[in-house]
PDB file of N, CA, C and O in Angstrom:
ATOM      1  N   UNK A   1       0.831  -1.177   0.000  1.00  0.00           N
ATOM      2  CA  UNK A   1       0.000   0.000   0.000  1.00  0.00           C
ATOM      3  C   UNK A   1       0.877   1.243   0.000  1.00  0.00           C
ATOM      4  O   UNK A   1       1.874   1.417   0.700  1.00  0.00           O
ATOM      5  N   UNK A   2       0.400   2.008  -0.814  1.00  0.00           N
ATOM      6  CA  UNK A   2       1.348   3.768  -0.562  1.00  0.00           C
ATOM      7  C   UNK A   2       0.645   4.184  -0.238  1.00  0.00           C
ATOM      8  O   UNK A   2      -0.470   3.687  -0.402  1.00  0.00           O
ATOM      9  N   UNK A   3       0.815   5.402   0.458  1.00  0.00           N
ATOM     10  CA  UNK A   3       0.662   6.227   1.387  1.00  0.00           C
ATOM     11  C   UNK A   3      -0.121   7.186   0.255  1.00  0.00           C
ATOM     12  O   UNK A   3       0.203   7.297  -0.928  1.00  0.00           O
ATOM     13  N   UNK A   4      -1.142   7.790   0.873  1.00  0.00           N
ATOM     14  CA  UNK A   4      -1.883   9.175   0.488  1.00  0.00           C
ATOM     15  C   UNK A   4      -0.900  10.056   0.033  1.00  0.00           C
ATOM     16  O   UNK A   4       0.183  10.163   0.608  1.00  0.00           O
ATOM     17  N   UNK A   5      -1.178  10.636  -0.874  1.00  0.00           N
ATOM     18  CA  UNK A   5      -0.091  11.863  -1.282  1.00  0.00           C
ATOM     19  C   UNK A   5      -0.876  13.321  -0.110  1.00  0.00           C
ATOM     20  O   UNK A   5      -1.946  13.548   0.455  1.00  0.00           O
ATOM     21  N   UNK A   6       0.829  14.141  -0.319  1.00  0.00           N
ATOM     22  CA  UNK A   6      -0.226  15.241   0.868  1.00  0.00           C
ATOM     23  C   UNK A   6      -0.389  16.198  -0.001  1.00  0.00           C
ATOM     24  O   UNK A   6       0.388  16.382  -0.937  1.00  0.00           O
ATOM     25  N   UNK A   7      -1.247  16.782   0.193  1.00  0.00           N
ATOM     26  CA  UNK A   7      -1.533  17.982  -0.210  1.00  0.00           C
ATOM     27  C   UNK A   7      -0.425  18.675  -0.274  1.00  0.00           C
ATOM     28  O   UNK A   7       0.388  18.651   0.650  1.00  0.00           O
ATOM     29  N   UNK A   8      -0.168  19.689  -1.849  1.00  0.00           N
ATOM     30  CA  UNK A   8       0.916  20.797  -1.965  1.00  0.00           C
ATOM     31  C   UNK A   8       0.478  21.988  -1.031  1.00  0.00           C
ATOM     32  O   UNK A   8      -0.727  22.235  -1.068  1.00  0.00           O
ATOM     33  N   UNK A   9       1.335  22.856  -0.107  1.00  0.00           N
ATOM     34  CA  UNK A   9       0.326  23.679   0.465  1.00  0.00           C
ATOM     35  C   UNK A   9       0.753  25.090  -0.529  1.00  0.00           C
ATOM     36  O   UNK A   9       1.776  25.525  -1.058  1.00  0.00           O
ATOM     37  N   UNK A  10      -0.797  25.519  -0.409  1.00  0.00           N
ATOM     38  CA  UNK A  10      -0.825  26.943  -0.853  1.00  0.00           C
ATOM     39  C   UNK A  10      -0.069  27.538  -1.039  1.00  0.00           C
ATOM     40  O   UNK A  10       0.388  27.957   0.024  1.00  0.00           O
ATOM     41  N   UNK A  11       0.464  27.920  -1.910  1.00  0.00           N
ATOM     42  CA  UNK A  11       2.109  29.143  -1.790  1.00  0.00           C
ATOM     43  C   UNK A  11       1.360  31.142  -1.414  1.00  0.00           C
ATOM     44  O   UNK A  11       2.121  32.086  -1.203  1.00  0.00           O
ATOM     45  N   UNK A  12      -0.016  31.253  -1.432  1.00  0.00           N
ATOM     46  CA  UNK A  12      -0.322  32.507  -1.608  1.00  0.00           C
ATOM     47  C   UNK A  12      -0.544  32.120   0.569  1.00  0.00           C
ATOM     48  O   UNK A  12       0.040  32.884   1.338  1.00  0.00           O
ATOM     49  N   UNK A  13      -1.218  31.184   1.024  1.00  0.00           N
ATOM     50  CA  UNK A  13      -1.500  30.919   2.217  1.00  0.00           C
ATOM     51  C   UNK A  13      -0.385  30.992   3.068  1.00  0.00           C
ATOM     52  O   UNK A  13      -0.301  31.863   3.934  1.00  0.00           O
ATOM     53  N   UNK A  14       0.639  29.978   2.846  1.00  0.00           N
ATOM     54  CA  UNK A  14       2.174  29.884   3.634  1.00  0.00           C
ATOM     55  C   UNK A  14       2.776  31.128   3.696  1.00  0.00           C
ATOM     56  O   UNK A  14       3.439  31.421   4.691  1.00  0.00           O
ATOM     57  N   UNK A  15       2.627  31.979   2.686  1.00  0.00           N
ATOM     58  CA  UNK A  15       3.025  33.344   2.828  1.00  0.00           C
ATOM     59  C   UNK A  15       2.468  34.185   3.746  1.00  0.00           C
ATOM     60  O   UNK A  15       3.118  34.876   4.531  1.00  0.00           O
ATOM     61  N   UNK A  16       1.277  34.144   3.668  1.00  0.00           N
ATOM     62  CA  UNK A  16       0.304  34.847   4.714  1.00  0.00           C
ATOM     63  C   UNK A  16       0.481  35.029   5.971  1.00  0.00           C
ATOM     64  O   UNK A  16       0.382  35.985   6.740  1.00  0.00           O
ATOM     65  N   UNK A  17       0.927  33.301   6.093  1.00  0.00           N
ATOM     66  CA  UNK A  17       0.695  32.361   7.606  1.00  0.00           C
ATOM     67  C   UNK A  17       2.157  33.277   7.947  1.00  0.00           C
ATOM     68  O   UNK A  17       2.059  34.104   8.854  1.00  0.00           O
ATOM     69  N   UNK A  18       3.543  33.139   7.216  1.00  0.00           N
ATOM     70  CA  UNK A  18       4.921  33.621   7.842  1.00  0.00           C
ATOM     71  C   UNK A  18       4.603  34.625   7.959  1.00  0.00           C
ATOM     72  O   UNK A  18       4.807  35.050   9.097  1.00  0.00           O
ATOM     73  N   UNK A  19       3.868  35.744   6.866  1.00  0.00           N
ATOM     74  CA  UNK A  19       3.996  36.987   7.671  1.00  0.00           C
ATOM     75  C   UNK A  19       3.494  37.483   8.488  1.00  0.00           C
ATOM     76  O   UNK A  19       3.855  38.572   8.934  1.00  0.00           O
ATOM     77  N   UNK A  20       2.103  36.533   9.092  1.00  0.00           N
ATOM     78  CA  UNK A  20       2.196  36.793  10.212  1.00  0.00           C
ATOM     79  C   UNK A  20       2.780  36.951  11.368  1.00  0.00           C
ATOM     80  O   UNK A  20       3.204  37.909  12.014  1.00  0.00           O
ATOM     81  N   UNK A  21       2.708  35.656  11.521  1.00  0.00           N
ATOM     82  CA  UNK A  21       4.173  35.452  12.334  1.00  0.00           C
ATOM     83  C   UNK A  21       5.173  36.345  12.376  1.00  0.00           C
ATOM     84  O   UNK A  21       4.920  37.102  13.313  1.00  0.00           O
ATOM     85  N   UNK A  22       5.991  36.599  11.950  1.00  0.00           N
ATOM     86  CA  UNK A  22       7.385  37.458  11.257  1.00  0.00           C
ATOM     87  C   UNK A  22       6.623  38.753  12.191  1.00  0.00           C
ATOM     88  O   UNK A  22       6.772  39.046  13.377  1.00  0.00           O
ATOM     89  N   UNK A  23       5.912  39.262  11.312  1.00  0.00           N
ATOM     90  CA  UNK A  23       4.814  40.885  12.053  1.00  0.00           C
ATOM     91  C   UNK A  23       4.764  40.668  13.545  1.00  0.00           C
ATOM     92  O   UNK A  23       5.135  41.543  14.327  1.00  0.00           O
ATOM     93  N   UNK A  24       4.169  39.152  14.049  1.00  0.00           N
ATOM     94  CA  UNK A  24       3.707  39.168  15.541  1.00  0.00           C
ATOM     95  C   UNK A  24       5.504  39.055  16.545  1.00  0.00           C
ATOM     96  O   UNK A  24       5.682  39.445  17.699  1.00  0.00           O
ATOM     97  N   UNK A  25       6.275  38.586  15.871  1.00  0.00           N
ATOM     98  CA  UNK A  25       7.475  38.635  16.508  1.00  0.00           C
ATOM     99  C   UNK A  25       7.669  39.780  16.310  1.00  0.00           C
ATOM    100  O   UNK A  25       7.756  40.375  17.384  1.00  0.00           O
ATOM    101  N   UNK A  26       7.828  40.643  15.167  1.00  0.00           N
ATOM    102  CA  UNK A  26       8.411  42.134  15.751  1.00  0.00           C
ATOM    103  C   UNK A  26       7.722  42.892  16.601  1.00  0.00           C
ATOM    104  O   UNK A  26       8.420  43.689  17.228  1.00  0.00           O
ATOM    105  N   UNK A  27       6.030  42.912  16.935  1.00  0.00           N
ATOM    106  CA  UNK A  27       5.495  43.631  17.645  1.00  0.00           C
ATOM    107  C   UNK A  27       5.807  43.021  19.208  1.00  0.00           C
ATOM    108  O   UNK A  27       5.955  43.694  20.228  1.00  0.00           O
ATOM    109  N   UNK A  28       5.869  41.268  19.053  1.00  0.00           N
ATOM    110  CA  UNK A  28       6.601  41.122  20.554  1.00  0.00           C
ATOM    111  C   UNK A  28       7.870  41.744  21.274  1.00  0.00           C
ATOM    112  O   UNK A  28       8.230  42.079  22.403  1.00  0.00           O
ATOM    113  N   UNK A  29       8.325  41.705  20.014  1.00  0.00           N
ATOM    114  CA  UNK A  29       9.843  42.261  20.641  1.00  0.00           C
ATOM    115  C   UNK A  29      10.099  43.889  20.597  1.00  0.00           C
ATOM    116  O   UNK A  29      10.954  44.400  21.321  1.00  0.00           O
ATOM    117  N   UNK A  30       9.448  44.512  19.867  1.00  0.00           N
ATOM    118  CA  UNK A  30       9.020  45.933  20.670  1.00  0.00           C
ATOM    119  C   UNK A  30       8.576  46.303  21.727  1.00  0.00           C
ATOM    120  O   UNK A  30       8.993  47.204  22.454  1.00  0.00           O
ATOM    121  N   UNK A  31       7.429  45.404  21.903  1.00  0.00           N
ATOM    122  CA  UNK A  31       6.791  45.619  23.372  1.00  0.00           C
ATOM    123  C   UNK A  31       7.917  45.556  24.481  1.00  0.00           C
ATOM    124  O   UNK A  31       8.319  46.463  25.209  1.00  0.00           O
ATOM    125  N   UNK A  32       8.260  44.415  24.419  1.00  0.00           N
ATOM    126  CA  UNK A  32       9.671  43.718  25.027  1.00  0.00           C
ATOM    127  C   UNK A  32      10.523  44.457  25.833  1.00  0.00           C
ATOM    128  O   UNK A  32      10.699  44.290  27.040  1.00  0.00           O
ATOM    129  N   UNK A  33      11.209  45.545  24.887  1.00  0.00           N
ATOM    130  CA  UNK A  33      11.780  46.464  25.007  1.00  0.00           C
ATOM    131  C   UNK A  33      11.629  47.566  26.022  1.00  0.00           C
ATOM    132  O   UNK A  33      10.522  47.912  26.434  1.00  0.00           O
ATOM    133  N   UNK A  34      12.519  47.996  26.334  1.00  0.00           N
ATOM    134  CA  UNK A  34      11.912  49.675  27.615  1.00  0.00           C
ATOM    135  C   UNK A  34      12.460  50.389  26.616  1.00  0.00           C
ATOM    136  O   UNK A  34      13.402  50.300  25.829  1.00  0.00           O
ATOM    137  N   UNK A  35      11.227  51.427  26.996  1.00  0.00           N
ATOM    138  CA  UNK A  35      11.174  52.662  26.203  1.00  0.00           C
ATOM    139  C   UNK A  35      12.665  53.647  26.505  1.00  0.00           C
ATOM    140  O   UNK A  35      13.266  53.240  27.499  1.00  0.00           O
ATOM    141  N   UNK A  36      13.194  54.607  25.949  1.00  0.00           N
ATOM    142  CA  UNK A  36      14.697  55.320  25.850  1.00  0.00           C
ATOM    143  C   UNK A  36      14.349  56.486  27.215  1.00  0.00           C
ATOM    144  O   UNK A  36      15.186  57.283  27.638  1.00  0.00           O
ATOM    145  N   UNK A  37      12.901  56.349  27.759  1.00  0.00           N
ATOM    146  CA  UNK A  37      12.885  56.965  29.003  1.00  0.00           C
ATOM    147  C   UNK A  37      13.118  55.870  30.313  1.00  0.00           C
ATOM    148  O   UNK A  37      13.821  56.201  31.268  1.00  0.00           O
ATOM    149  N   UNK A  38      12.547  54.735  30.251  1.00  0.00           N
ATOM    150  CA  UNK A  38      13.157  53.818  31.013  1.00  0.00           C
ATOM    151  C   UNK A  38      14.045  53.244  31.211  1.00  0.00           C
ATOM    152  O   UNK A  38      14.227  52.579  32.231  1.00  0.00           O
ATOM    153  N   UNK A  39      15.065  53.398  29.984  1.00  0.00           N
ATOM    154  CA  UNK A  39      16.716  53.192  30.276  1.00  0.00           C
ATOM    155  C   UNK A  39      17.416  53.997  30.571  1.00  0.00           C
ATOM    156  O   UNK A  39      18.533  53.823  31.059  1.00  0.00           O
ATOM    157  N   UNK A  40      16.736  55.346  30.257  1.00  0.00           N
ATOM    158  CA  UNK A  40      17.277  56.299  31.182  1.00  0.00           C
ATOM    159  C   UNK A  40      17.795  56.335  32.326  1.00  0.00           C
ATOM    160  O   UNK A  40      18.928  56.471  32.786  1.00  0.00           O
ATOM    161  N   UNK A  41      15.915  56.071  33.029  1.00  0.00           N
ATOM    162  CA  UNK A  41      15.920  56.131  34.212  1.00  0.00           C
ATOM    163  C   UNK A  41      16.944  54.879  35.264  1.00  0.00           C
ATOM    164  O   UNK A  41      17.657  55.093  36.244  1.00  0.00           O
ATOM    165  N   UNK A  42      16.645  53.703  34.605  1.00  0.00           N
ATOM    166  CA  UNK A  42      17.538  52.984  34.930  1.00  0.00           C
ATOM    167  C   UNK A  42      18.757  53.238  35.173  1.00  0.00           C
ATOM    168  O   UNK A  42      19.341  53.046  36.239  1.00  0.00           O
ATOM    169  N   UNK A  43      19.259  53.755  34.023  1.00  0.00           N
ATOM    170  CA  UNK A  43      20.616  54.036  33.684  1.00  0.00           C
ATOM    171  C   UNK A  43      21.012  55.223  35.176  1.00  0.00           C
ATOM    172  O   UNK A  43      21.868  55.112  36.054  1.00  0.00           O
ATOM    173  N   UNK A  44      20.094  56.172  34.963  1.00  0.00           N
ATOM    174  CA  UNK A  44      20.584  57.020  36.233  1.00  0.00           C
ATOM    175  C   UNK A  44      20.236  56.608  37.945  1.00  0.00           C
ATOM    176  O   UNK A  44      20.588  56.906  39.087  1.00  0.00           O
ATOM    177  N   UNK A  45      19.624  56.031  37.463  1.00  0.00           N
ATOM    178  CA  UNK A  45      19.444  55.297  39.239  1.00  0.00           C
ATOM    179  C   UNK A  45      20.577  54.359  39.637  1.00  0.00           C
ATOM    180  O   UNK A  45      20.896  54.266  40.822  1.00  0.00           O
ATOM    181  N   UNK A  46      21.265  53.583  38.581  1.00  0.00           N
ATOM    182  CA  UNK A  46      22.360  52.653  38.617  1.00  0.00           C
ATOM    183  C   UNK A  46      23.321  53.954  38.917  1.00  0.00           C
ATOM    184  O   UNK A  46      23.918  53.949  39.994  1.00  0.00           O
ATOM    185  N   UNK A  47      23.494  54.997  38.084  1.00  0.00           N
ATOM    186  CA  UNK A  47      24.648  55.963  38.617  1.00  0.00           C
ATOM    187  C   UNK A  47      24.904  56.491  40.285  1.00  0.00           C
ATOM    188  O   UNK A  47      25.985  56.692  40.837  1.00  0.00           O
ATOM    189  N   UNK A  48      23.421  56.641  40.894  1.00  0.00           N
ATOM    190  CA  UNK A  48      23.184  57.202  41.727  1.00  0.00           C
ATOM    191  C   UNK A  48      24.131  56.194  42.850  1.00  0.00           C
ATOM    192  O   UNK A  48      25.032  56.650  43.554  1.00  0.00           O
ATOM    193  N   UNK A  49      23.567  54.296  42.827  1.00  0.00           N
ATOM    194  CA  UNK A  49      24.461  53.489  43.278  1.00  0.00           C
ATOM    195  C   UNK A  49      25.418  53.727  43.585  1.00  0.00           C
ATOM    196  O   UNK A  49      25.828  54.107  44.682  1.00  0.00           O
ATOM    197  N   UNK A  50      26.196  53.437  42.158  1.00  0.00           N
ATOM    198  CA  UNK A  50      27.463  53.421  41.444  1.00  0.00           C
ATOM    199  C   UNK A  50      28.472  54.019  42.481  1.00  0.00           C
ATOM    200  O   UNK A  50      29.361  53.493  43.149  1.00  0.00           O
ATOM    201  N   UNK A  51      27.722  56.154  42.308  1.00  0.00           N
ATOM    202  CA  UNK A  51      28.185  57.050  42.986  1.00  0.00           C
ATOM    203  C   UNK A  51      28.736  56.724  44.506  1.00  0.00           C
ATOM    204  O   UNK A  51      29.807  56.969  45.061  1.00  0.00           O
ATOM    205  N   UNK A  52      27.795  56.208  44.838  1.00  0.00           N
ATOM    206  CA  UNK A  52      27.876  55.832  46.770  1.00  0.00           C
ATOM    207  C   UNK A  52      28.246  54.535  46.753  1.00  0.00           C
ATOM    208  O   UNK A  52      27.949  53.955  47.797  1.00  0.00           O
ATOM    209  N   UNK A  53      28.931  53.698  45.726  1.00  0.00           N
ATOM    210  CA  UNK A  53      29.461  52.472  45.837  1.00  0.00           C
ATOM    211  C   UNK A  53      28.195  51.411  46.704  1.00  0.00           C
ATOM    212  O   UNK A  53      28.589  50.665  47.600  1.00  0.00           O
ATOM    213  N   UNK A  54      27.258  51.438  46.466  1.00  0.00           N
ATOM    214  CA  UNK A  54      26.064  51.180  46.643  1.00  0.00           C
ATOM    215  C   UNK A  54      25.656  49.821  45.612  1.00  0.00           C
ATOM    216  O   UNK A  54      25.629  49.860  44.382  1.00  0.00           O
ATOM    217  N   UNK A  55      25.305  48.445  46.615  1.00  0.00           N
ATOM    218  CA  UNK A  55      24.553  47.586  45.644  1.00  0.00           C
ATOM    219  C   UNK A  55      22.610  47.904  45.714  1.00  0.00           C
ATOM    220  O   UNK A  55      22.195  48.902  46.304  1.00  0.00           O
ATOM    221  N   UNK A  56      21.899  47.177  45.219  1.00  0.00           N
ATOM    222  CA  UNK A  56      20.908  47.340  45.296  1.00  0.00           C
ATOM    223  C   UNK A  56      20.282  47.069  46.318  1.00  0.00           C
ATOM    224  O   UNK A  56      19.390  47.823  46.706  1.00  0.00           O
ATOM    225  N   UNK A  57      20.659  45.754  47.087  1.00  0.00           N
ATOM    226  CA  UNK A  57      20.163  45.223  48.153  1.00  0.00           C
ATOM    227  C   UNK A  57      20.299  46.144  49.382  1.00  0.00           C
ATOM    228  O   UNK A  57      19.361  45.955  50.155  1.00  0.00           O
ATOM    229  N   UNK A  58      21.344  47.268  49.894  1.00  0.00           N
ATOM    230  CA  UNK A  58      21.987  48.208  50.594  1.00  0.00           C
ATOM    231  C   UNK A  58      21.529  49.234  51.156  1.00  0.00           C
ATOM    232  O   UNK A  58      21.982  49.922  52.071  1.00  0.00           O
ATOM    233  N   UNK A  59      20.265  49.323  50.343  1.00  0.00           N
ATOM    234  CA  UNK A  59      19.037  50.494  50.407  1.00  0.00           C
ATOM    235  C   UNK A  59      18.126  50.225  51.146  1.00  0.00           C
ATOM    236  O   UNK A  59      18.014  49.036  51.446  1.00  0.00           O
ATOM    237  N   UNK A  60      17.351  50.997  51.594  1.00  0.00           N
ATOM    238  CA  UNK A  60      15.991  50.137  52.262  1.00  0.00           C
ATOM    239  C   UNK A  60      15.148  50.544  50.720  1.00  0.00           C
ATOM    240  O   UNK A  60      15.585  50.917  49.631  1.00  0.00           O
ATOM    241  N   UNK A  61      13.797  50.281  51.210  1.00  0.00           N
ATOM    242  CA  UNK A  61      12.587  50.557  50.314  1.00  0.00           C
ATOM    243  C   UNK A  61      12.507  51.666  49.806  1.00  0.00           C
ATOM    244  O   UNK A  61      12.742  51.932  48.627  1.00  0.00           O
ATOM    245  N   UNK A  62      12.054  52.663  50.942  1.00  0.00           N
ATOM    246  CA  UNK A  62      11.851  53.960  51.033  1.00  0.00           C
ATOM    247  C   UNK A  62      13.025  55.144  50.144  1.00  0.00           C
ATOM    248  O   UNK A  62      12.777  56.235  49.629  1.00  0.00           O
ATOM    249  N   UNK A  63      14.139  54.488  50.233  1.00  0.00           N
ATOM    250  CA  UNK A  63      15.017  55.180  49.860  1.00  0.00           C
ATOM    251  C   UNK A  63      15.353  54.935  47.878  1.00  0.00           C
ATOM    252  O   UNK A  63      15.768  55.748  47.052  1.00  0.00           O
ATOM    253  N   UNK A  64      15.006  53.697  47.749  1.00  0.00           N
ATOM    254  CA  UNK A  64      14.795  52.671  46.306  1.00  0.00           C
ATOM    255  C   UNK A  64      13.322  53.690  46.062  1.00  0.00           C
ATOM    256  O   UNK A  64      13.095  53.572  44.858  1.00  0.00           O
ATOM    257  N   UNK A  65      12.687  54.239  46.423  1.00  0.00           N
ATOM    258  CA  UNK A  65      11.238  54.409  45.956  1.00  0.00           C
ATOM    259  C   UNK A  65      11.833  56.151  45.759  1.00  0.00           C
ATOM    260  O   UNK A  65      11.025  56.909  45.222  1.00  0.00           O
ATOM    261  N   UNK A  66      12.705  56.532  46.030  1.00  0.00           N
ATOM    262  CA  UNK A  66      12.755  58.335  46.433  1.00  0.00           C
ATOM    263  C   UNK A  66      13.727  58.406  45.384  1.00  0.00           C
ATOM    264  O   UNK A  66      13.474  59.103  44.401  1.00  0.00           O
ATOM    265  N   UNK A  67      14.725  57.823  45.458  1.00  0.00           N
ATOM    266  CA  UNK A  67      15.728  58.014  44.129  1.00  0.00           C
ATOM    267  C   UNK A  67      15.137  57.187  42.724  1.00  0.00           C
ATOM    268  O   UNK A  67      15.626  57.634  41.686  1.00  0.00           O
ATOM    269  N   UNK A  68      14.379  56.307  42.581  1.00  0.00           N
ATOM    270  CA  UNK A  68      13.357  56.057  41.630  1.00  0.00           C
ATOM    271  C   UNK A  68      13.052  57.291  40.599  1.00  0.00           C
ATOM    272  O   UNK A  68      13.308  57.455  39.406  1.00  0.00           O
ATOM    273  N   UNK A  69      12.268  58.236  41.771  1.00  0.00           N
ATOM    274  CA  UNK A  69      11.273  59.075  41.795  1.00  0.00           C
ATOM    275  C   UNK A  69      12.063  60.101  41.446  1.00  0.00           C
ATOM    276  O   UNK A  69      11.650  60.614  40.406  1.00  0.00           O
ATOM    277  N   UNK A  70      13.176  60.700  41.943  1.00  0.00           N
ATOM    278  CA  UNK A  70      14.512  61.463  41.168  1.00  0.00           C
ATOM    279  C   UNK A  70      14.771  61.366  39.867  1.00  0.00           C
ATOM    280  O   UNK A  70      14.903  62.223  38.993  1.00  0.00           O
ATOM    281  N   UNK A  71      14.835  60.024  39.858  1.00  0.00           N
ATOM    282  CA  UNK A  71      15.308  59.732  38.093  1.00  0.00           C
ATOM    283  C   UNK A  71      14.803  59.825  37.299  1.00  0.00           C
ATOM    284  O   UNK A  71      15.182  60.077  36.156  1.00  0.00           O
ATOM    285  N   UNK A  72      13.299  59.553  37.907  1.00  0.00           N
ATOM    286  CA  UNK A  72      11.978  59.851  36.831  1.00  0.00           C
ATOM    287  C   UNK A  72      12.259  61.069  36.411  1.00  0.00           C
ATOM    288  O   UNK A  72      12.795  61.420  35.359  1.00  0.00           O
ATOM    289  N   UNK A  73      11.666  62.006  37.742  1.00  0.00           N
ATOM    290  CA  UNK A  73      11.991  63.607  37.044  1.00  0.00           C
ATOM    291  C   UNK A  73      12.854  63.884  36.667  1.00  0.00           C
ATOM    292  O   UNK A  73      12.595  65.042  36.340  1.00  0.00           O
ATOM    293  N   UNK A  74      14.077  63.679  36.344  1.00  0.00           N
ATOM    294  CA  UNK A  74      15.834  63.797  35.789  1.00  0.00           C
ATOM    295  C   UNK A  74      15.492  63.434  33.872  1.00  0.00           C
ATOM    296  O   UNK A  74      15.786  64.032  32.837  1.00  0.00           O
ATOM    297  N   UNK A  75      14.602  61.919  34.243  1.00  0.00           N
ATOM    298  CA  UNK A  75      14.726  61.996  32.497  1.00  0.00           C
ATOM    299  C   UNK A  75      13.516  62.594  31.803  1.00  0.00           C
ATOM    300  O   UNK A  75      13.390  62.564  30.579  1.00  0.00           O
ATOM    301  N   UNK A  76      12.738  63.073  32.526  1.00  0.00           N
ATOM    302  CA  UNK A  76      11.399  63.637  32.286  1.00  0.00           C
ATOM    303  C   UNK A  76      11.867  64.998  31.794  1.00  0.00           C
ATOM    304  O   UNK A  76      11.078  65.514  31.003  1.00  0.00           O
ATOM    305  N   UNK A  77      13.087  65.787  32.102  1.00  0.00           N
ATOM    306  CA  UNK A  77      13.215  67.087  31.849  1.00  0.00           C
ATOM    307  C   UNK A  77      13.396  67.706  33.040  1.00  0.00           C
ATOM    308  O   UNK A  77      13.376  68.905  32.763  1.00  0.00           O
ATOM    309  N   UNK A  78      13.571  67.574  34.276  1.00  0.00           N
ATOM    310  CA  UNK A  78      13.681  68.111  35.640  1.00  0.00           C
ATOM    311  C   UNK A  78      15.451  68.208  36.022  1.00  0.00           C
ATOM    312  O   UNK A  78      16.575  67.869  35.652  1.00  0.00           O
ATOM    313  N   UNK A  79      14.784  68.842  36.903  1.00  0.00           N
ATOM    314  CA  UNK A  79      16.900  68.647  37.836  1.00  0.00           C
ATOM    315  C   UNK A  79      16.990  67.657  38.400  1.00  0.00           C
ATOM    316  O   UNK A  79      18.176  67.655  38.732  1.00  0.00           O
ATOM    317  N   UNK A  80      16.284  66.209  38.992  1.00  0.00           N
ATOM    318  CA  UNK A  80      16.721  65.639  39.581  1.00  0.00           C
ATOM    319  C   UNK A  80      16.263  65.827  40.981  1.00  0.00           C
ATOM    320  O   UNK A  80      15.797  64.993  41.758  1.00  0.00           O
ATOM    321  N   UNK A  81      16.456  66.891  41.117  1.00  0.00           N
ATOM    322  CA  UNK A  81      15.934  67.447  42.747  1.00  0.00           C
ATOM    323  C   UNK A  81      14.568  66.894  43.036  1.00  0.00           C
ATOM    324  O   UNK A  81      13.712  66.770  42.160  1.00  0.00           O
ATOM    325  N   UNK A  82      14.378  66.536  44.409  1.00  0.00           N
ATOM    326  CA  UNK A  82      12.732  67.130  44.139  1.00  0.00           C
ATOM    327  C   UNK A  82      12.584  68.192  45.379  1.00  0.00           C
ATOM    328  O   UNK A  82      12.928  67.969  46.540  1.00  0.00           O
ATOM    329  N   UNK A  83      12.078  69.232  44.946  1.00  0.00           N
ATOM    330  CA  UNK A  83      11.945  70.895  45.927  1.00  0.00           C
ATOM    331  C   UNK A  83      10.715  70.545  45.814  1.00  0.00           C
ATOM    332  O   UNK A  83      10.235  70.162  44.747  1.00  0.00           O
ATOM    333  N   UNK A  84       9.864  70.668  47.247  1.00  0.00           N
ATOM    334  CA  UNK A  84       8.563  70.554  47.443  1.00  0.00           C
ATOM    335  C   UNK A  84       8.485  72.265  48.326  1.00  0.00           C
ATOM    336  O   UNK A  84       9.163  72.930  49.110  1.00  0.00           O
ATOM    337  N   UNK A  85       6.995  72.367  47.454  1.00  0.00           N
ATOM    338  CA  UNK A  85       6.725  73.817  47.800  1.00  0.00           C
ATOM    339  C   UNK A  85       5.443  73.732  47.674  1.00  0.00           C
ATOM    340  O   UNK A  85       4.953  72.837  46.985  1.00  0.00           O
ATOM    341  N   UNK A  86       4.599  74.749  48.391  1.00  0.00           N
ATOM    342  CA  UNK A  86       3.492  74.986  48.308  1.00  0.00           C
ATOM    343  C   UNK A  86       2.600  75.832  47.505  1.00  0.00           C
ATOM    344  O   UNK A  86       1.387  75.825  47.716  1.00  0.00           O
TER     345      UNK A  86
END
């Protein structure tokens, strides 16, 4: 007995099918990505460390949540500071 022949597949379909695919991987791997304000911020909160020879673990919470919050405003367009005023 031989075997069933298989079906040729579609050449207009298989195309379709990869570019999907192909499309859904690049939109994954954009998402993926941090935005050039979140590596910023990263980037300057690691300096802040760096500066005080500081690992991550070294910090409490409070202090991880305040220099966070620095860096934000630093890559947002700010000084870095935060001056609270009324």
């Amino acid at each position: 007995m031989s075997k069933p022949a298989r079906p040729v597949p579609d050449l207009a379909q298989w195309l379709y099918r990869g570019t999907v695919v192909v499309l859904l991987g690049l939109i994954a791997h954009a998402i993926a990505k941090p935005t050039a304000v979140e590596r910023c911020i990263d980037r300057r909160y690691q300096q802040v460390l760096d500066s005080h020879q500081l690992k991550e673990g070294q910090i409490t919470e409070a202090i991880r949540i305040s220099e966070r919050n620095k860096a934000t405003n630093f890559c947002h367009g700010g000084s870095g500071r935060q001056n609270w005023s009324r």
